[in-house]
C-alpha positions as CSV (number, residue, x, y, z in Angstrom):
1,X,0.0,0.0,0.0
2,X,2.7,2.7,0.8
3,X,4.8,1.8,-1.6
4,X,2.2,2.1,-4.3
5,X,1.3,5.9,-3.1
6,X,4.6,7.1,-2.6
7,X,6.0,4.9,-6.4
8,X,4.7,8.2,-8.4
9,X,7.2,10.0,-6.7
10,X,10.3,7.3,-7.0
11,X,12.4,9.5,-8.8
12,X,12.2,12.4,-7.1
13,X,13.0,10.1,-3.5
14,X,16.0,8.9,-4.9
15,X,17.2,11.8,-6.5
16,X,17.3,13.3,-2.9
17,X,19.8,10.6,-2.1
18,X,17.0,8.3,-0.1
19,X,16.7,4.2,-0.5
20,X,13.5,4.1,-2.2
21,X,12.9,0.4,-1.2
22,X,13.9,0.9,2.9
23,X,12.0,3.9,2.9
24,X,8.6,2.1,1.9
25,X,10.0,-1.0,4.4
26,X,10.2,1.8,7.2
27,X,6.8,3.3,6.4
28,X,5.6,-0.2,6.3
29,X,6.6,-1.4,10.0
30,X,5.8,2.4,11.5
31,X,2.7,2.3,10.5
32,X,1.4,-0.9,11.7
33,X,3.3,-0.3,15.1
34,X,0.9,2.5,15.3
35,X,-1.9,0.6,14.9
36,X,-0.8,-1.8,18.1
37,X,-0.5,1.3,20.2
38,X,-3.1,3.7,21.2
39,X,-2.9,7.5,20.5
40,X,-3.1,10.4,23.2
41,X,-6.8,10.5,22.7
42,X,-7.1,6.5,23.5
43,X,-8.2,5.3,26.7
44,X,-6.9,3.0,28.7
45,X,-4.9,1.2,26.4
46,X,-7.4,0.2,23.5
47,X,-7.0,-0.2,19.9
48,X,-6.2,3.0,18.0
49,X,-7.7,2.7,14.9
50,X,-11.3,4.0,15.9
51,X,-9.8,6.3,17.9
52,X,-8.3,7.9,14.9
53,X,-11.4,7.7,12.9
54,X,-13.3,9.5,16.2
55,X,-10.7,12.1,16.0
56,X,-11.1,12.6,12.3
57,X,-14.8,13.2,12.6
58,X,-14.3,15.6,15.5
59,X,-11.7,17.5,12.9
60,X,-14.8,17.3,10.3
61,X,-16.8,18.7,12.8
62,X,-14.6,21.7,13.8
63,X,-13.9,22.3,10.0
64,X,-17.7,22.3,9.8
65,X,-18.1,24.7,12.0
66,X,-15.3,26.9,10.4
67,X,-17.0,26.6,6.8
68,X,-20.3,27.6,8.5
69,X,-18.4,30.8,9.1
70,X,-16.3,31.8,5.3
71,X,-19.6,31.1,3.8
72,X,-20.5,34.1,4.5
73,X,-18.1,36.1,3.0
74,X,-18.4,36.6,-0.4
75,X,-14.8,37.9,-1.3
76,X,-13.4,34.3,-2.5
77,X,-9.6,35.3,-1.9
78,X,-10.5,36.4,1.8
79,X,-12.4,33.1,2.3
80,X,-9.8,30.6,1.2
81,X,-7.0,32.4,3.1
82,X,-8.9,31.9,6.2
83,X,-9.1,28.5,5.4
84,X,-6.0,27.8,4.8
85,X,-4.5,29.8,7.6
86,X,-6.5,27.4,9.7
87,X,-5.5,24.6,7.9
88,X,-1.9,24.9,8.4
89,X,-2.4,26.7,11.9
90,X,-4.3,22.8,13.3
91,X,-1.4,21.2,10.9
92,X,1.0,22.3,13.0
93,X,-0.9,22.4,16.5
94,X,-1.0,18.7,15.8
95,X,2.4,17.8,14.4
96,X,3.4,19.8,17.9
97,X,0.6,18.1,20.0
98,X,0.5,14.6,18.8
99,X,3.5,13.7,17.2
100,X,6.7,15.4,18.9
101,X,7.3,12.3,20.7
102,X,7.2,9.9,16.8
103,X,9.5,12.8,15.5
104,X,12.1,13.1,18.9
105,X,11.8,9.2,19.4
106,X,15.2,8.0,19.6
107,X,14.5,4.0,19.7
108,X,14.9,4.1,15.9
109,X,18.8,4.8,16.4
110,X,19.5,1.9,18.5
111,X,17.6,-0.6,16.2
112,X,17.8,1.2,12.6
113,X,21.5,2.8,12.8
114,X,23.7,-0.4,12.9
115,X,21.9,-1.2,9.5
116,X,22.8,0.2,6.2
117,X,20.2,3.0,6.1
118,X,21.2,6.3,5.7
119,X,20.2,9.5,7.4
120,X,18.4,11.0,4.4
121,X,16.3,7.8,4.3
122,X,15.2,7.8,8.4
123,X,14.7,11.3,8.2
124,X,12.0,11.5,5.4
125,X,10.5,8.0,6.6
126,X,10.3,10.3,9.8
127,X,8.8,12.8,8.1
128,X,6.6,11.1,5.9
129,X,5.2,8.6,9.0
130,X,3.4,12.3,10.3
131,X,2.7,13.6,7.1
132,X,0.3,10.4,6.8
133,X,-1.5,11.3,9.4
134,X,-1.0,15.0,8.9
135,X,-2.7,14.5,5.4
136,X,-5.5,12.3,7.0
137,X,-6.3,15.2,9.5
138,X,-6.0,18.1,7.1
139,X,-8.0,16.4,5.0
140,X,-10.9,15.8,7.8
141,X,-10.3,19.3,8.7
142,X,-11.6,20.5,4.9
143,X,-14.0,18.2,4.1
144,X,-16.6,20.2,4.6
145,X,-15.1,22.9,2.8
146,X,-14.4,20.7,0.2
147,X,-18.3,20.0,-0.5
148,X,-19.0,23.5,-0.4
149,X,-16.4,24.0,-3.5
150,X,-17.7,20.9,-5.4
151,X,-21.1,22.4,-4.8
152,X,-20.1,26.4,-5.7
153,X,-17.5,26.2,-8.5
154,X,-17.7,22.9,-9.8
155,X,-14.9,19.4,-9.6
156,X,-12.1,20.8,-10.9
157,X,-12.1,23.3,-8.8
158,X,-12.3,20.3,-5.9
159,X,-9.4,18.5,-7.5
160,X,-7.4,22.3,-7.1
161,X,-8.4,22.7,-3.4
162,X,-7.6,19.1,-2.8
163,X,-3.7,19.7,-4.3
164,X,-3.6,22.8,-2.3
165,X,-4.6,21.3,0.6
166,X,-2.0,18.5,0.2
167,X,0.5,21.5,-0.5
168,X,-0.1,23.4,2.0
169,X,0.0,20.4,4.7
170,X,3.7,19.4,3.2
171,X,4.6,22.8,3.6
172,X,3.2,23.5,7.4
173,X,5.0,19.9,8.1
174,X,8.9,21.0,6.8
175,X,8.5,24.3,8.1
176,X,7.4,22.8,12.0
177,X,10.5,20.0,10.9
178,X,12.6,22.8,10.1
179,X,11.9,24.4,13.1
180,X,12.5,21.4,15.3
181,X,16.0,20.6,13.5
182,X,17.1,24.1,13.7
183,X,16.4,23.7,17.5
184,X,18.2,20.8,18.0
185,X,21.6,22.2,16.7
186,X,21.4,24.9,19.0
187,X,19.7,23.4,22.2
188,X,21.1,20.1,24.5
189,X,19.1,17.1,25.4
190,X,16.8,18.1,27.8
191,X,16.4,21.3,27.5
192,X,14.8,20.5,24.3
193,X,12.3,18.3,25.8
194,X,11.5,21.0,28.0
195,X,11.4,23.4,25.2
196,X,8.6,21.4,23.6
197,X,6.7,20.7,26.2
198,X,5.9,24.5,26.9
199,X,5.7,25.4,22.7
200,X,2.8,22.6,23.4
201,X,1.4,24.7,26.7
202,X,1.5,27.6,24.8
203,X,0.0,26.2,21.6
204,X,-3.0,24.7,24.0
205,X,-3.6,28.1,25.4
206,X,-4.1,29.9,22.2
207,X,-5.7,27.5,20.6
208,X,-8.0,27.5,23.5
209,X,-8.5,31.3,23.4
210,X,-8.8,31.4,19.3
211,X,-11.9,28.9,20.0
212,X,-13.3,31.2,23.1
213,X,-12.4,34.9,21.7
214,X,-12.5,34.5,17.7
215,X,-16.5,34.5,17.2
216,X,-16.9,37.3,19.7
217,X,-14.9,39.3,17.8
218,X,-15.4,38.1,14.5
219,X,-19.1,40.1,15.1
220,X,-17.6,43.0,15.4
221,X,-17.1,42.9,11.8
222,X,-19.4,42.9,8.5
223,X,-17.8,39.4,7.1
224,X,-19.8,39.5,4.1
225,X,-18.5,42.7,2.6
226,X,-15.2,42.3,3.7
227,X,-12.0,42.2,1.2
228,X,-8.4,42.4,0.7
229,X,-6.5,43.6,-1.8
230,X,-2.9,42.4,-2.8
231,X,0.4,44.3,-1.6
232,X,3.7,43.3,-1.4
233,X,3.8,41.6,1.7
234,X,1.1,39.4,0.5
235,X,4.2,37.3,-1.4
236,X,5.2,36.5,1.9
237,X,2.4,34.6,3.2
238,X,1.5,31.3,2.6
239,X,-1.9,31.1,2.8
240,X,-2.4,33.6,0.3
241,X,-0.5,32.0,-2.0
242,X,-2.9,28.9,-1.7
243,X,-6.3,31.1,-2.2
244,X,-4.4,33.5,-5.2
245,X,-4.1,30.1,-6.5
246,X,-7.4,29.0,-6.1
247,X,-8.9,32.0,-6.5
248,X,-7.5,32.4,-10.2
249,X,-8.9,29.2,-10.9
250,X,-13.0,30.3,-10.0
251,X,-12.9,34.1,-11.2
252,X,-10.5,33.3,-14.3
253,X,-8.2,35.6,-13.4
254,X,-4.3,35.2,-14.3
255,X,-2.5,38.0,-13.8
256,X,0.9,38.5,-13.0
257,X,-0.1,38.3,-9.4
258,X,-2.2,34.9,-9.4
259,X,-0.4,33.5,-11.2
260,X,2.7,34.3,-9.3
261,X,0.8,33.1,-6.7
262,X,0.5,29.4,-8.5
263,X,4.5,29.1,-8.5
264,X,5.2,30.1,-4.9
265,X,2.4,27.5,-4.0
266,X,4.2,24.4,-5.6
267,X,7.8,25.4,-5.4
268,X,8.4,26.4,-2.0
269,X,7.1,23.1,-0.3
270,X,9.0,21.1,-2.7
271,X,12.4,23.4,-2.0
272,X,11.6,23.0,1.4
273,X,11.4,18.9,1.5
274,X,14.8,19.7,-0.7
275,X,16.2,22.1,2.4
276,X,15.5,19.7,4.8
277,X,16.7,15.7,3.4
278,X,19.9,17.7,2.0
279,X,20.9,20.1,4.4
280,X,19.3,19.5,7.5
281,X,19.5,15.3,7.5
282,X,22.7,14.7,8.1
283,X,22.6,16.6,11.4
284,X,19.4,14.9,12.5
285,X,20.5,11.9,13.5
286,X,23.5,13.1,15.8
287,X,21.4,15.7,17.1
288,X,19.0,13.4,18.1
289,X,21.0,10.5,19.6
290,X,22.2,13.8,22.4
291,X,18.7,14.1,23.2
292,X,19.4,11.3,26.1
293,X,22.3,13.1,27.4
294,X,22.6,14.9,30.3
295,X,24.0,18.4,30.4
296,X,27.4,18.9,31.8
297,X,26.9,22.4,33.5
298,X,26.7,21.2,36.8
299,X,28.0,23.7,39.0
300,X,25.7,26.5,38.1
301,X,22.7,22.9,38.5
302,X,24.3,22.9,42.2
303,X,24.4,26.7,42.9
304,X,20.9,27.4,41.9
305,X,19.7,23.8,43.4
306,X,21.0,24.7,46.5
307,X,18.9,27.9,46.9
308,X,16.2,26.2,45.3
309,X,16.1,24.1,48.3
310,X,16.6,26.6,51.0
311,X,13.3,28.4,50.0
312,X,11.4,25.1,49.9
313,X,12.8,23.8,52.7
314,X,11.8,27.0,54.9
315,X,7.9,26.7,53.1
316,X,7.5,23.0,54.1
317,X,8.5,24.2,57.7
318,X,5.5,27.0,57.5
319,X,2.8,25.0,56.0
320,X,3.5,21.7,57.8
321,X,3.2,20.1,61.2
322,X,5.3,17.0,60.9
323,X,8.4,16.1,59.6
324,X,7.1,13.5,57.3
325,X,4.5,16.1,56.1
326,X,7.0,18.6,55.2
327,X,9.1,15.6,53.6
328,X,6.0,15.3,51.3
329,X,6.0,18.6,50.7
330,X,9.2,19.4,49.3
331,X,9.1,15.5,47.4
332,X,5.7,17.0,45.4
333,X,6.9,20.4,45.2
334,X,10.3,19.2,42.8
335,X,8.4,16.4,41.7
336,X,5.6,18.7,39.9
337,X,8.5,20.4,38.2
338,X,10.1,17.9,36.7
339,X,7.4,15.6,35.4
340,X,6.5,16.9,31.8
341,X,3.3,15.3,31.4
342,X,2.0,16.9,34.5
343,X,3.4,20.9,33.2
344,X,1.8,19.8,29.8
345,X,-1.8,18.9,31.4
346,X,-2.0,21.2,34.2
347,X,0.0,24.1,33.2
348,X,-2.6,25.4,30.2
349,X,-5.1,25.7,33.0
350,X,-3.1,28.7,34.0
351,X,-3.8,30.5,30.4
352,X,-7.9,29.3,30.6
353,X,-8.0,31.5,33.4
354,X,-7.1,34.5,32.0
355,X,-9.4,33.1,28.7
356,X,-12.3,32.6,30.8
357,X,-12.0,35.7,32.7
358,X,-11.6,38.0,29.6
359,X,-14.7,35.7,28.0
360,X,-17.2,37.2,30.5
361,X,-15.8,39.9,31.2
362,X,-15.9,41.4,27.7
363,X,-19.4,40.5,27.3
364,X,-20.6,43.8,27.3
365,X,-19.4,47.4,25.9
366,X,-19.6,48.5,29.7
367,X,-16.3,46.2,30.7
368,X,-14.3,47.6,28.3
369,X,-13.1,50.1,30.9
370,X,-11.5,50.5,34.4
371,X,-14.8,52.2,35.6
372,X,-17.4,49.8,34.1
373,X,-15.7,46.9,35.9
374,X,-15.6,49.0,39.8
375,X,-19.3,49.1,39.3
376,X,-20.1,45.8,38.5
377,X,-19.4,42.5,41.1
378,X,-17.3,40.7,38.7
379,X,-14.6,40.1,40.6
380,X,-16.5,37.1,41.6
381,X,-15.3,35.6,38.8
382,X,-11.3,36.8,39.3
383,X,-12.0,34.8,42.4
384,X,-13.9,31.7,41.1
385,X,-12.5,30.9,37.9
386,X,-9.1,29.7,39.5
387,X,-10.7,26.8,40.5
388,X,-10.0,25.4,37.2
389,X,-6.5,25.2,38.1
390,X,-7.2,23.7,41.6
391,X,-8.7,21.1,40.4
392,X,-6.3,20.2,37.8
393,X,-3.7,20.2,39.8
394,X,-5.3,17.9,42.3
395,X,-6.7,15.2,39.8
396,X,-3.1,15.0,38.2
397,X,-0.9,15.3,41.1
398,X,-1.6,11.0,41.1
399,X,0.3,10.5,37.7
400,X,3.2,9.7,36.6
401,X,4.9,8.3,33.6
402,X,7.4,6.1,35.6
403,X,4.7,4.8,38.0
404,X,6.7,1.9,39.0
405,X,9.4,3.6,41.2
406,X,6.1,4.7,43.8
407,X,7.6,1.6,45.3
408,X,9.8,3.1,48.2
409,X,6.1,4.6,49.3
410,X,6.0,1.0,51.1
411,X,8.9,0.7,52.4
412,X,8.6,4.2,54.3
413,X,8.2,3.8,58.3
414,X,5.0,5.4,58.3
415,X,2.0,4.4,59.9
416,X,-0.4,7.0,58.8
417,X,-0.4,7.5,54.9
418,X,-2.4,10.6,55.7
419,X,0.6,12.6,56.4
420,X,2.2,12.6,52.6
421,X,-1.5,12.8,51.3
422,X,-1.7,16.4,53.5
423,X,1.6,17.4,52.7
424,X,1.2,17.0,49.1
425,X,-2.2,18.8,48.9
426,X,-0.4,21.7,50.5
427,X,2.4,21.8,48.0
428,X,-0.1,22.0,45.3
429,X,-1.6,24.7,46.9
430,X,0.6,26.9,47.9
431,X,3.2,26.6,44.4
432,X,0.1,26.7,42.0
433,X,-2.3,28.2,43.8
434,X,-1.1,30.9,46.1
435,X,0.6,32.6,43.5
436,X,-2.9,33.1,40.9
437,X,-4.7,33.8,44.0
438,X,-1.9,36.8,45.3
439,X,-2.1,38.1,42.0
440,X,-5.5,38.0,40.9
441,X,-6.2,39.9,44.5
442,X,-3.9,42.6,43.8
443,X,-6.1,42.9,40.2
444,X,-9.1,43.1,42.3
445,X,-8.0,45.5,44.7
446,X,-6.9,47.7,42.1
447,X,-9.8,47.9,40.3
448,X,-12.5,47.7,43.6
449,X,-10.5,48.8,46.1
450,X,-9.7,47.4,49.5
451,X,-13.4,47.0,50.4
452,X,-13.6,43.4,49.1
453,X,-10.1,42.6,50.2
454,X,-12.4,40.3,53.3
455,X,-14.5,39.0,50.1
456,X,-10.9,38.2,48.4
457,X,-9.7,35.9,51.7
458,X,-13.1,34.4,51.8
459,X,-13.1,33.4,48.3
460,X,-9.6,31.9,48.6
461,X,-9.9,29.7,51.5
462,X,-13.4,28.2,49.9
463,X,-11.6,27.4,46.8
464,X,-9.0,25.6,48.8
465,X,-12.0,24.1,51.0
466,X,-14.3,23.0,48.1
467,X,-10.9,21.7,46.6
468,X,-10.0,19.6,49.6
469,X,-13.5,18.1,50.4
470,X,-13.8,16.9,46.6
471,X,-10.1,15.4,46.9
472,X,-10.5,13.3,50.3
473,X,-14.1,12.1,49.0
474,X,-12.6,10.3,46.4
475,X,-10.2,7.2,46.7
476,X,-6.9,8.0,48.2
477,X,-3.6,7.9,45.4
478,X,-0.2,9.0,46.6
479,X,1.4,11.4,44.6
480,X,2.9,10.3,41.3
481,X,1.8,6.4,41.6
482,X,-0.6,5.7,39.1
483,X,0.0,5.3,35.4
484,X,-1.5,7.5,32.8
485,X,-3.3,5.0,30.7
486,X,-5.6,4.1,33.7
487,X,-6.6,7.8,34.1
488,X,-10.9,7.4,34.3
489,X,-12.3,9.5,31.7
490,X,-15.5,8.7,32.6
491,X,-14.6,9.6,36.3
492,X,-13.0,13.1,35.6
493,X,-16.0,14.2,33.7
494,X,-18.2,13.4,36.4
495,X,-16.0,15.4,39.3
496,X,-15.3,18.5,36.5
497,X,-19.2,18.4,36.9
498,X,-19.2,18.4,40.8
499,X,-16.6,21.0,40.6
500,X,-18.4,23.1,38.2
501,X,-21.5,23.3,40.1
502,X,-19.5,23.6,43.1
503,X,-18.1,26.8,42.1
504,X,-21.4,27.8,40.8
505,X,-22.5,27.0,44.4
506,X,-19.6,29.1,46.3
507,X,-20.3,31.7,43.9
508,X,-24.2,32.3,44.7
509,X,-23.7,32.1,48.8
510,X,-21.0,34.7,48.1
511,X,-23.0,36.8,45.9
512,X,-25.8,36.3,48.7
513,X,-23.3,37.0,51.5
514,X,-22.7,40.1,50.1
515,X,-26.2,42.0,51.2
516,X,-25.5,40.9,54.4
517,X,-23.3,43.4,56.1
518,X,-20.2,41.9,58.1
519,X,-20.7,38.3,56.9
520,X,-17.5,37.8,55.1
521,X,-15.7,38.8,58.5
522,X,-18.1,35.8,60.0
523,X,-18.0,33.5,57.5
524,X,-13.9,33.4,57.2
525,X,-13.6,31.5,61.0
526,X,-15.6,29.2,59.7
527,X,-14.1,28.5,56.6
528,X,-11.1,28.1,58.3
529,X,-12.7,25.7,60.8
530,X,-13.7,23.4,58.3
531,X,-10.7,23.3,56.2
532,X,-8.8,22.5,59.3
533,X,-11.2,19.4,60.4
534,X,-11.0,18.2,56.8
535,X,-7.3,17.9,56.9
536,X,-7.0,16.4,60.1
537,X,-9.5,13.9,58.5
538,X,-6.9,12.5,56.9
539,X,-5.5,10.9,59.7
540,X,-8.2,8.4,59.3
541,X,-6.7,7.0,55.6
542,X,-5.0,3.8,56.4
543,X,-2.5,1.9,54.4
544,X,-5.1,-0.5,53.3
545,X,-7.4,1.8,51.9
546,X,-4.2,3.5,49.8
547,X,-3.0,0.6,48.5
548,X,-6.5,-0.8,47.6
């Protein structure tokens, strides 16, 4: 099968200096690995080929939903550049998302390298082992769109969008490539890793906000009559060179422009799979095989370790009772930096506050400004929304990638397992939580004044009450001891529910507290009394129950 799709381009393979015949062997044994091993959407271990074909329609859908949109503009040039610009924008969210591990995997060294292969020919079966699936998203992504052009301009014009499509996939896929190669000439083993994994936060976050922010302000302007003309700048981006090309296609025009247009759009991805077998490829492979190495500047490690551990060690002494609870606390608080999977699932919760708050905020013209916000009660939801992150933090602190060393939990003299469990929920708290809370209150006070600074406190320790109450209800997990693939789906729906309506909940009492004068001063003793009883609860888990 893959040597039949890829045997139209032969020549061209070869001429690039690649083993035609290994490539397709490669491609070959990839791909049905892949289908043996389930994607980051799979749960608990499943097959991955419907999972693939879910994903795809949910791509279909969101494509949908974008088509719904660039119907309404009229102005065929502004419509497909749109579309393409979100075509290659999800290209590369996804070759970032999904597929940084396939590309940075470096078990093909050990077992491909001692073979006659060269590095041209394991880089582009790299490269063409995303562009697969690349090519099957992109192309759920427009099918939609794809209708809509059978159905408006005819099939050739289909057959065009199709080979723009394709093009402009290839083209997103070198140019992330590029950008990942580039990096690893100029960036050490780990660091690289590390480097990724926040390009992924980031890339979360504004996707995210594009899905939350773009249709609000997308009625702010009159789509239908909108239009763009061409300057010289528009050479320089790709999109436009995909719609020029398609738009000289269904309003017959080839100018000089358009059709310049055409050229850029099937010469610069081929120049750029050129760029990166000839002169990037034989630096791959050395680049990658460092990625396991550790960095050799250790005395500056030890220097800034060192103070690292002084201010920890004097936190776990303020926020814990025992010596084993502030052992917990110090083990969670390093532990939570290092483990990537954690940053890259709890740290985007960070950015959906800020999302969320702008979301509602903006709602109205009144918001826009300083004053509009002091008269309004609003900062209900600078206080509220953070519980996103509180529970994310919480429901992950549990995971771990290398479950398996949670061993030495058993062999610790402790009787009460309640101890690490409170130590750890304070960690959490205070490194992730303290800090959004300090900062959103000095937003707050700011723009209401030190009036709510009791509503501020009150809000806070709820948060870290509701938090706690929802943590010790469910089964008991030491930190870092459970594998990812068991993660309950099902189960983390239903307690994002509970915690939603939760924060619904602490939202109304305080919005009702508020009439009542002096009841925040009231209500914070009791908050505090209740967080303290709940903590001391956990006295009462027993080894048993953990280890369940």
């Amino acid at each position: 099968m893959i040597g039949y799709i890829l045997l139209p381009f032969r020549g061209i393979i070869r001429a690039m200096g690649v083993d035609f015949d290994q490539l397709c062997s490669i491609l070959k044994i990839k791909l049905r690995m892949d289908n043996r091993r389930s994607m980051s959407m799979s749960q608990k271990g499943k097959n991955s080929n419907n999972q693939l074909w879910l994903q795809s329609f949910v791509y279909a859908i969101l494509g949908g939903l974008i088509a719904a949109s660039l119907i309404r503009i009229d102005n065929s040039l502004v419509s497909y550049t749109i579309f393409f610009a979100f075509i290659m924008v999800m290209i590369a969210m996804l070759m970032i998302s999904e597929f940084s591990n396939v590309l940075m995997d470096t078990r093909d060294n050990s077992i491909l390298m001692p073979r006659p292969i060269n590095s041209r020919t394991l880089v582009l079966a790299k490269i063409l082992h995303i562009a697969f699936y690349m090519l099957h998203m992109s192309l759920s992504l427009s099918l939609v769109m794809i209708i809509v052009s059978i159905v408006n301009h005819g099939f050739v014009a289909m057959l065009i969008l199709l080979s723009l499509i394709v093009l402009s996939a290839l083209f997103t896929l070198f140019l992330t490539n590029i950008f990942y190669l580039g990096l690893m000439n100029v960036v050490n083993g780990q660091k690289l890793k590390d480097i990724l994994v926040y390009f992924q936060i980031a890339m979360a976050i504004l996707f995210m906000g594009a899905y939350q922010l773009m249709p609000r302000m997308m009625d702010l302007y009159d789509l239908a009559n909108i239009s763009m003309s061409i300057e010289w700048y528009s050479y320089l981006i790709p999109p436009v060179w995909m719609s020029g090309s398609f738009d000289a296609y269904v309003n017959g025009i080839y100018d000089g422009s358009h059709l310049l247009f055409f050229l850029l759009a099937i010469l610069i991805p081929v120049l750029s799979l050129f760029f990166v077998i000839k002169v990037l490829a034989p630096k791959f492979n050395s680049a990658l095989a460092q990625l396991d190495v550790a960095s050799d500047e250790k005395k500056k490690a030890k220097t800034e370790r060192k103070e690292k551990g002084i201010f920890i060690d004097r936190l776990s002494k303020l926020f814990s009772k025992t010596r084993e609870e502030a052992t917990a606390f110090k083990m969670v608080w390093l532990m939570s930096g290092r483990e990537r999977k954690f940053k890259q699932t709890v740290y985007p919760a960070f950015g959906y506050i800020f999302i969320f708050i702008l979301m509602f905020i903006f709602k109205s013209k009144d918001a826009l400004s300083i004053e509009g916000l002091a008269a309004s009660q609003k900062y209900l939801l600078f206080i509220y929304v953070p519980i996103l992150l509180t529970f994310s933090v919480t429901q992950n602190l549990c995971y771990s990638d290398q479950a398996k060393s949670s061993w030495f939990y058993r062999a610790l003299p402790l009787a009460i397992p309640g101890t690490i469990l409170r130590g750890s929920f304070k960690s959490a708290m205070v490194k992730y939580y303290l800090p959004v809370f300090v900062i959103t209150s000095c937003l707050c006070l700011f723009i209401w004044g030190v009036n709510i600074l009791d509503d501020m406190v009150y809000g806070g320790l709820s948060i870290i009450l509701i938090t706690s109450l929802i943590q010790s209800w469910q089964r008991p997990q030491l930190p870092f001891t459970a594998e990812r693939d068991t993660q309950d789906i099902g189960g983390n729906f239903v307690k994002a529910i509970l915690l939603m309506l939760s924060a619904g909940l602490l939202a109304g009492i305080h919005y009702g507290l508020s009439f009542l004068p002096y009841s925040m001063i009231i209500a914070i003793p009791i908050i505090l009394f209740f967080l303290y009883l709940n903590l001391k609860s956990y006295r009462k888990i027993s080894w048993a129950k953990v280890l369940d």
